[in-house]
Every structure is written in structure tokens, then in C-alpha cells.
C-alpha angles and dihedrals in degrees: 000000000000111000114222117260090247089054095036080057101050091040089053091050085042088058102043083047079063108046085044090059097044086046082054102051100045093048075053087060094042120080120231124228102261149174141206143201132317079049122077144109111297099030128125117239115208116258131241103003132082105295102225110217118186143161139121146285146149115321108270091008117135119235116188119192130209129207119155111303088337120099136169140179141188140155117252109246131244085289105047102257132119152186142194132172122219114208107254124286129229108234113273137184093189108098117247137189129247114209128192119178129183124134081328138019136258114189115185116197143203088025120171136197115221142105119317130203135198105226109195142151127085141270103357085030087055095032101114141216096257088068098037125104112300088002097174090061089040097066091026086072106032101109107133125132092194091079135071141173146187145195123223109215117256104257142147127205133193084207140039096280118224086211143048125175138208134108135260113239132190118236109257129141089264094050114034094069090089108054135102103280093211093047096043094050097050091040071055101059101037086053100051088039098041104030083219120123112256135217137198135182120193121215106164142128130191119250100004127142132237099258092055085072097046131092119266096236093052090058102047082072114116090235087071097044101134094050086072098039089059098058085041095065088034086067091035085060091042104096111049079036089059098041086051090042090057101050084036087063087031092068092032091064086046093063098035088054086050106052080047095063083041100050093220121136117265121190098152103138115243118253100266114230116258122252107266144116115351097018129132081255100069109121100243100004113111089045090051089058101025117028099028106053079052090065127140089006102144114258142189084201153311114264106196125191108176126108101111090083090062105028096112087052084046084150094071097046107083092046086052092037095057094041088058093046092054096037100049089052090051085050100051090046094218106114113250102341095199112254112204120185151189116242117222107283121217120285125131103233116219108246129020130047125336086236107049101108095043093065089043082061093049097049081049095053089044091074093061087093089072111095117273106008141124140193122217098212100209093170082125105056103034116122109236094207094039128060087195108063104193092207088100092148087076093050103044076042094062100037084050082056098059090045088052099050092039119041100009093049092229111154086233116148103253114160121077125221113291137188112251094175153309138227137184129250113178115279096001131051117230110219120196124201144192126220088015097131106147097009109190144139119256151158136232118268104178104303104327127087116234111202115223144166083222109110118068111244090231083079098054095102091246116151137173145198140195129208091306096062096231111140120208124172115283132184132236128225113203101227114201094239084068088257129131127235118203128193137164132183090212086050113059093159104032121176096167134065136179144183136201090349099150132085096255109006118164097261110173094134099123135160128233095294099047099250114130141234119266124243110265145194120182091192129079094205112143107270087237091051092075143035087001098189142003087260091067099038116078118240147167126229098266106229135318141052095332095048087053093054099034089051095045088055097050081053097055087040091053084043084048097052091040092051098052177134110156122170101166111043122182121204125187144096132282081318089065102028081051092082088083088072085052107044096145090059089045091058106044088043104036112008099103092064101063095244133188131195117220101178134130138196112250099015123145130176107290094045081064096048084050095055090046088049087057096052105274086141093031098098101026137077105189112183090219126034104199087204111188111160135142114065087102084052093064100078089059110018135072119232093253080048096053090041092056096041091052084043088059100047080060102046079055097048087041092053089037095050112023092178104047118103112218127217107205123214124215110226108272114249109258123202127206116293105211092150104058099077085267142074107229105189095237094184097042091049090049087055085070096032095061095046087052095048086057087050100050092048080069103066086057101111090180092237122054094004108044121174121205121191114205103158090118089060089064106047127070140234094290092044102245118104121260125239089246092057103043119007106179087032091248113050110065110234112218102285087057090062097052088051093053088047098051097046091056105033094093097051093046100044077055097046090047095053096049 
């Protein structure tokens, strides 16, 4: 029977409707020929050497790729996945396109052929050109199509990833914000220097620790064993920390809901998640998602900026640091891709040892002596208030440097100053250095370093020690032959000497071409065998607000010894400094011993054994030293820290003023400042407290060092210490003061009279 037309016609769309959903379905069932990043328009291919091209496909299907006059094919494997290698490209500025066919077509377009960097690290790695120095030049003038840039996705993976995403983007004023700062100004440099594209691809997370970036095999060595027992326990910890970690959200939004209906302001920070599975942390994870899907993309090098993440376990870096450099070249396949680096700049890190980061740079200079590497020291321009430094233009400068002399053959001055060796010679210590021509001090003037004589070479950040290992300041002296000479009156036989070994020491000393000398230590004495703690190793306050202060009040302190005489000297922190606030009660009390306060507001241990160090003691002879020092200590310091620190500030008073006797004070209590816009743990600190204050009462030998404990004096009935007191739980008012003058009145006047 003949269909109607009508029905001849719906039953032929109704047909074709058919055969257009099987031939979906089965293109849904087919894989398409694709790439991932690091592949993608845009992007810069490495020059003259095999561009490797990969991605994946059906399984047996042939993929055949297109670049220029190159071409390559091969058939994916039983998995999908596939690789070709192109012959090498000259560098090119003209953009090409890249063409992959299989069952269907990728055409990747505006592809360039240059030099490529891996760019990785963390926070000063990732801190980008829209919050560096002069930031709105910057990208004002940042119109340059040489240079591209991409950044990998933020991912962690338990396994070695087949993929990793992001997008290729040229460099104009909209887009170059958000690039890596480091990276950008040393692509910058290479380009403008060089005339050759260059690429950079971006694998960094804030905050993340070396073994994050490291393969997972190289860690199951035993030589990294505690790398793995610490995530271990971390996991271990997860779940009861996440549990707490959700109601603890769960009340903060409530609060915070509730100040909302309320208009009222709310700046409470939210609870930060717990380290577990899927964090930056994760031993192997960020290379896993984010190194390890880039392999064998061809490469010029590796910059890495990281180091501040494990600084306080400084003894494991070097270990970790070789074994990425060795295992990232073996992943990528291309020899010993040179891996050029920033060591650690200054900045004095808020908790740990003063020295901490001058042995993690240490342990980073120590792998140049890998093949093909270089270190941008940066001790000079690093910001002592701030991890993140915003000059970013030095830094990508110097790393450019090392590119320049290196790779691109440009007789450009590269090497900054380095210790070759030091001898003895009597009283003094002879350093010899390489690369020192013009050795100055200087400052920074834009971006430019003007060499000067200025700086006395007292504040170099030089120290010696003797036999004894004990290191005190010492100053320099510039010989003409480019030598050092060191000298300290503390140190009459010295046989060590060290610069710039703390972690932010005031490093300007810099040859002709402004690049400064590295940090140095002529001894091999266990980091842990000298200066311990902060507590123990002498230092300023850095810069800022607090330096300013801190340094007019050591000046009025040197005026006042030098003024005389003073017979009572108190030494201490704000406590101390705080009898200002009470004059009529330090008189009264105090006033016919020609006292003198030399207290200020913040010091801990070491800031007093840095003032002894710079001549506080030098023109005075007080009968008596009132020492209180340590509560500042708590924050950073363990109780066996503080009691050591507070041990050495006497050592110096005692080697400074034989004949002073010292009364001892045990650490005031403290209460919990909640009102302060801040929540200082009380309790936890009087825990410490308590245990130093055992300590201290030890180095009381009942004659010359006498220690006097007069907490009770200052609580009340219920033990907790009234408002009057104490109002902000930590400065005495001033009854407070007239509590702590009558309850030592009687020991001092005795010890006064003896």
C-alpha cells in the first residue's frame, strides 16, 4: 500500500531523527582527539629540541599532529592515550598554528616557539604583578606578545594526574595582573634582552611545603620517613579536627547571622579547616595534579621560589630540595634543565628560632653544587615585617641574570659576592671573597643600587666566636685588596665568623653590580649547638614602628649611662618601662638610689641581650640590676627556652658589671586579654609561666644573684587578678605598682646596703 505523501514525508524525518540519534550516541561513545594543559592557543612551544605533543583518543585510533613543515603520527595505545614527538623548531615570534586530527580536528592557534619556564613555589612564587611595587606602570606598560604565561589549576591529587587544566594568555595590561611577579619580571627581562618568546607556566600554591611538590617514590625513602609519619598522624587527627572544625563554623555563622539582623559590625575570623585529606599539605599532592600531567613538555628551566613553609624543620630541606631538583629533571626527560632558584629573603618570622631561616638558606645554597643551577640572594630586599616583599622587579632581575650569563651567553655580572675562606690572625678574623669587586654598603634608590661608604660596618650583621662557640656582633673593616677584616671586643681569640645568620639581619653589604653578599658561616657546628632559640641569640626589632622606638630608647639609655651616676638599674619590657606611668611611687620608693629604668615596651630576651651587646652596661657600675624579662617570650619560646634566654642576659650583666648584685624577678602572672582585639591564652601562658619561674628561682646563688617571687602579692582572694591591679591583665596600674614596691622594698634596701 502507497502512504500518503503526508505520511511518506513524517516517516522520512522520522527516519533521519533516528539515524541522527544513533550517530549521536555513538559520537557520545566515541572519544574525541584532545589536549590538555599545558596545550592550548596561545600557548609557547620549546625551541630546538623534540616538541613533545600528547593527549588522548580512542583506543587504536591514529592521531596525526601539524606544526609548520613538522608533522607526526602515531596510533593511542590500549588506554587512550598518545605521543608524538615534532623535530626541533627554530624560535619564532610569528604565530603558527598547531593541528591535531583524528576522527575529528584541534586546531590550536597564535602559537609561538621560544623559551618556557616552570614557574613554582608558593606565596612569593604565586604573588602577582597587580600587588607588586608600582603595580599600575607596571601593567600600563605591560604590552608585550612575546610573552606568554599560564596558570596551572589549583589541584591536588592522591596519584600521578593525566591531566592538568588552565589557559594560556598573552601579556597585555588587562591580563598580566594576574601572573606570577617574579616570573613576569624575569620573562621581562629575557624577552627585552634576548628578543626570544617566552613562556611561562605557573604551578604554585600558597603556603605549600616542599614535599607536596615531590614524587611520591622519592619520598617513600627512608631518608624522608618523617615526612610520612607526620601526615600520617595528621590523618590520624582529621576526623575529631574536622568534627570540631564544623560546629565550630556552624556557631561562627551563627554569630555572624546574628550580628547581621542586628546591624551591628562583625570581624570575628572565620575557624580555619583543619589539615587532611585534599589539602596543600598533602605530601605529593600538588606535584601529582599539578607537575606531573605537564611532563615531557619541552622546557628552557624550573624558577622556584618556596623555603618559608619549612623553614622551622630547616634540617630536612636540603635532602627534599636536591631530590626535586633531580626528580623533576628525570620527569620532564630533557638532561639537566637548568633549575634556578630564590634564596629565602630577610624577614624575622614571628615564632621559632632567630636563626631558622639562615640555616634554610644554607641548606638552599648548598644544592648549587648540583649541575646547572643558580640562586637569586635576595637577603638585601626582603621586607622584616612582611613575608611577601613587593619588590618583585630585583628578584625577577637577578634570576634574569643568571638566565643571561648562562644560557644566552650576555657578559652580564651575574654572581654575587661569596665567602672563599677565613683565617685567623690574632684578635681579628680575615675573610676572603670571590666576585667582591667594589664591595660597599649601600641602599636602594628605585631600582637601581647606589654604592656607597655610608653604612658603618658595625651594622653589617657580622659576628664572631671563640672556642666556646659563643657568637657576639663584630665589625668589618673593607680592606682594599676586597678582604674582610673582622674584629670583636667579646671575642679576643676568634676562630668563627658569620654573616647575615640571622633571619633578618641587616644585610646592605653589595659589590659593583648591586648584588649582595651571601649569607655566610665559616663554622660547621650543629645548628642546634649554638644560639638555640631566639630567646638565646641577640636581635633588634627589624623595621618599623617597633625598631624606631626600640632603637630611640637604647639611645636615651646609652645618653643616660653616659650621663650618670646610676647606682639601682631596672631592666625589663613594657612592665618595667611601665614606671613612667607611676613616677610618685618611684620616687618615694626608689629615688635615693639614683635609679635608672631601662625598660621597653615589647623586649624579650634577646632584645636585651642586644642592647647589652651595643654598649647599655658599658659607662655605668649600679650596685643593684631589678631584671624582670620573658613574658614576651611566651608566645615563641618554650619554658626551658625562656629560662635559658633570661640565664644568658644574666651571664652578659654578670661579664659586663662584676661587681653588681642582681635581684631576680620571677615573670608577673598575666590573665586573658580579651579585650585587647585579641585573645591571649592566660592560662596557657601561666602554664609557662609557672615552669620558668621554677627555673629562674635556680640561678639564685643567695649572694650576688638573688630571685624574689612576688606573684601572690598581685591576685586576689579568688586567685585571679583584679582590674585594679592589673587592667589589661598584663601592665600593672598603679596599684599594681605600689604592690610590686612594697613587696620588694625590704630585699633591695638589703641588698643596697650590703
Amino acid at each position: 500500500m502507497t502512504l500518503p505523501a503526508h505520511r511518506r514525508l513524517v516517516s522520512l524525518i522520522q527516519s533521519c531523527l533516528g539515524a541522527l540519534f544513533l550517530l549521536a550516541l555513538l559520537s557520545a561513545v566515541r572519544a574525541d582527539v584532545r589536549l590538555a594543559a599545558p596545550f592550548g592557543d596561545n600557548a609557547v612551544l620549546q625551541r630546538d629540541k623534540p616538541v613533545a605533543v600528547w593527549g588522548e583518543a580512542d583506543p587504536g585510533e591514529k592521531v596525526s599532529v601539524f606544526l609548520g613543515a613538522r608533522t607526526a603520527a602515531t596510533i593511542a595505545g590500549a588506554d587512550g592515550r598518545w605521543l608524538v614527538r615534532l623535530d626541533p623548531l627554530p624560535a619564532s615570534a610569528e604565530p603558527a598554528e598547531l593541528v591535531v586530527t583524528g576522527r575529528n580536528q584541534v586546531v590550536l592557534k597564535n602559537i609561538l616557539v621560544g623559551d618556557v619556564w616552570l614557574c613554582a613555589g608558593q606565596s612569593n612564587m604565586e604573588w602577582n604583578v597587580a600587588r607588586a611595587d608600582n603595580a599600575a606602570a607596571e601593567l600600563a606598560a605591560a604590552s608585550h606578545s612575546g610573552i606568554r604565561f599560564i596558570k596551572i589549576d589549583r589541584a591536588i591529587g592522591d596519584a600521578p594526574a593525566a591531566r592538568a587544566t588552565g589557559a594560556w594568555r598573552v601579556c597585555t595590561p588587562r591580563d598580566i595582573g594576574g601572573c606570577s611577579a617574579v616570573a613576569y619580571f624575569f620573562a621581562r627581562d629575557i624577552h627585552r634582552e634576548t628578543g626570544v618568546p617566552v613562556g611561562l607556566v605557573q604551578s604554585s600554591w600558597s603556603g605549600a611545603m616542599i614535599e607536596s611538590f615531590l614524587p611520591a617514590d622519592t619520598l617513600a625513602s627512608t631518608e624522608f620517613a618523617a615526612v610520612g609519619k607526620r601526615w600520617r598522624q595528621t590523618l590520624d587527627a582529621w576526623p575529631v579536627n574536622k568534627k570540631k572544625y564544623d560546629a565550630d563554623q556552624s556557631a561562627w555563622e551563627k554569630e555572624r547571622d546574628a550580628a547581621a539582623e542586628k546591624n551591628l559590625p562583625f570581624d570575628k575570623p572565620a575557624p580555619r579547616p583543619p589539615v587532611g585529606p585534599g589539602h596543600r599539605d598533602q605530601p605529593s599532592g600538588i606535584y601529582n595534579a599539578m607537575v606531573h600531567p605537564l611532563a615531557p613538555f619541552g622546557l628552557r628551566g624550573f624558577l622556584w621560589y618556596q623555603g618559608e613553609g619549612n623553614a622551622q624543620r630547616f634540617d630536612e630541606y636540603h635532602a627534599l630540595f636536591t631530590t626535586l631538583i633531580r626528580s623533576w629533571r628525570a620527569a620532564f626527560q630533557q638532561g639537566d634543565l637548568p633549575f634556578y632558584w630564590v634564596q629565602l629573603p630577610n624577614y624575622k618570622a614571628g615564632r621559632g628560632d632567630a636563626r631558622m631561616r639562615a640555616f634554610l638558606r644554607e641548606a638552599q645554597d648548598q644544592a648549587l653544587s648540583l649541575p646547572a643551577t643558580g640562586q637569586a640572594v635576595t637577603i638585601d630586599i626582603g621586607n622584616p615585617d612582611d613575608e611577601h616583599p613587593t619588590n618583585k622587579q630585583e628578584v625577577g632581575r637577578r634570576l634574569a641574570l643568571i638566565a643571561l650569563a648562562n644560557l644566552y651567553g650576555k657578559p652580564v655580572a651575574w654572581q654575587s659576592p661569596r665567602l672563599v675562606s677565613a683565617r685567623p690572625d690574632g684578635a681579628t678574623l680575615r675573610v676572603a671573597l670571590a666576585h667582591a669587586d667594589g664591595l660597599a654598603s649601600g641602599e636602594v634608590a628605585s631600582d637601581k643600587y647606589q654604592v656607597t661608604k655610608s653604612m658603618p660596618a658595625a651594622a653589617l650583621a657580622f659576628e664572631l666566636a671563640g672556642a666556646d662557640r659563643e657568637f657576639f656582633p663584630a665589625a668589618a673593616t673593607i680592606n682594599q685588596d676586597g678582604t674582610l677584616t673582622l674584629a670583636s671586643p667579646d671575642v679576643p681569640a676568634p676562630v668563627a665568623a658569620r654573616y647575615a645568620w640571622f633571619n633578618a639581619p641587616a644585610a646592605t653589604l653589595r659589590n659593583a653590580a648591586g648584588l649582595p653578599l651571601a649569607p655566610f658561616r665559616t663554622d660547621d657546628w650543629p645548628a642546634l649547638d649554638v644560639s638555640r632559640t631566639s630567646a638565646v641569640t641577640p636581635q633588634d626589632k627589624g623595621s618599623g614602628r617597633a625598631q624606631d622606638y626600640f632603637l630611640e630608647k637604647h639611645a636615651a639609655f646609652l645618653a643616660r649611662a653616659k650621663e650618670g651616676p646610676v647606682n639601682l638599674l631596672f631592666i625589663g619590657d613594657s612592665i618595667t618601662d611601665g614606671w613612667s606611668k607611676a613616677p610618685d611611687i618611684w620616687e618615694n620608693h626608689f629615688g635615693r638610689y639614683q635609679p635608672a629604668n631601662f625598660g621597653i615596651s615589647g623586649d624579650s630576651t634577646q632584645h636585651v641581650l642586644w642592647r647589652i651587646a651595643h654598649g647599655e652596661l658599658d659607662h655605668i657600675a649600679p650596685k643593684v640590676v631589678v631584671l624582670m624579662i620573658g613574658t614576651n617570650n611566651t608566645a615563641s619560646n618554650t619554658p626551658a627556652e625562656i629560662a635559658d634566654g633570661v640565664a644568658r642576659v644574666i651571664r652578659r650583666i654578670r661579664e659586663k658589671l662584676p661587681q653588681t648584685k642582681i635581684l631576680l624577678l620571677a615573670i608577673f602572672p598575666r590573665g586573658p586579654r580579651q579585650n585587647t582585639g585579641y585573645y591571649d591564652d592566660g592560662i596557657r601562658r601561666m602554664e609557662v609561666i609557672n615552669e620558668v619561674n621554677l627555673d629562674l628561682s635556680r640561678l639564685a646563688d643567695g649572694s650576688r644573684i638573688r630571685f624574689l617571687n612576688i606573684n601572690d602579692t598581685f591576685l586576689g582572694p579568688d586567685g585571679r587578678i583584679p582590674a585594679n591591679v592589673m587592667p589589661d591583665q598584663l601592665h600593672p596600674g598603679p596599684k599594681g605598682y605600689q604592690l610590686w614596691a612594697d613587696a620588694m622594698q625590704s630585699l633591695l634596701d638589703e641588698m643596697m646596703a650590703e
